[in-house]
Each structure stands twice: as structure tokens, then as C-alpha cells.
C-alpha positions, 0 to 999 in steps of 0.5 A, a space after each residue: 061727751 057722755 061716757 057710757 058703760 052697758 052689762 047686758 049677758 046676751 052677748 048679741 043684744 050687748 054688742 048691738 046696743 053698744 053698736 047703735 048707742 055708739 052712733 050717737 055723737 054726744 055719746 061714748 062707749 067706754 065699756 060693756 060686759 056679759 058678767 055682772 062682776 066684771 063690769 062693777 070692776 071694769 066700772 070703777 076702773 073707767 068712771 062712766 057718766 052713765 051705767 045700762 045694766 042688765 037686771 039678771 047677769 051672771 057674777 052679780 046682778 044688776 040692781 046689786 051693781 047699782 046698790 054698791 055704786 049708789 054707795 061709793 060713786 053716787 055721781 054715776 047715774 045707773 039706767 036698769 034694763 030688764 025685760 021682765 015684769 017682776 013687780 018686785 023689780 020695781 020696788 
């Protein structure tokens, strides 16, 4: 079983993905957040196998909360959601 943890700050767009992501049966929803530091706490207080974070939230962005992860639980792999086209997201 695959222990999954969302941030996304678009509360509707947060609970249906947690919803349709909860479906499936090799996953679990260990968490979700609205607000960037929220979820670094709450993510190294659960220990997911998996991270979906938001790029922009409030509190602490997404590619910040990989960057801190990257560094003291590399074994968490991060998933980045955005949907904007910045180049500069990409590098």
C-alpha cells in the first residue's frame, strides 16, 4: 500500500483529487493541505511514500517543500502539480 500525501491551496481541487486518488485500491490518503508549511509539518509527522505538492501555496511553496524534503527524507519521492507554464519552474 502506497501512503499518499496532497498540498493543493484550491480547497475544491484538493478534496477531489484526494477523493479520486482514494479510489484507488494500492493507495492511501494519508493527508492533504491548503498551506505549504502545514503540510512540511504534517509530512514529516506521517511519512508518505509519496508527496503531490502544489507549486504555489501559501506558507511555503511547493518546490520549497521538496527542496527541505530532498534533504532530510530523500526516500519521500515528491510529485510537483502546477499549472502554470513558467519556464523557470522547470529548471
Amino acid at each position: 500500500m502506497i501512503k499518499l500525501y496532497l498540498a493543493e491551496d484550491q480547497q475544491l481541487l484538493n478534496t477531489a483529487l484526494a477523493g479520486i486518488l482514494d479510489l484507488e485500491d494500492d493507495l492511501t490518503m494519508v493527508g492533504t493541505a491548503v498551506n505549504g508549511q502545514v503540510a512540511l509539518d504534517q509530512i514529516e509527522t506521517l511519512q508518505p511514500d509519496v508527496v503531490l505538492l502544489d507549486i504555489e501555496m501559501p506558507g511555503m511553496t511547493g518546490l520549497e517543500i521538496a527542496r527541505q524534503l530532498h534533504t532530510r527524507q530523500p526516500q519521500i519521492k515528491v510529485i510537483i502539480l502546477t499549472t502554470f507554464a513558467q519556464p523557470s519552474y522547470f529548471k
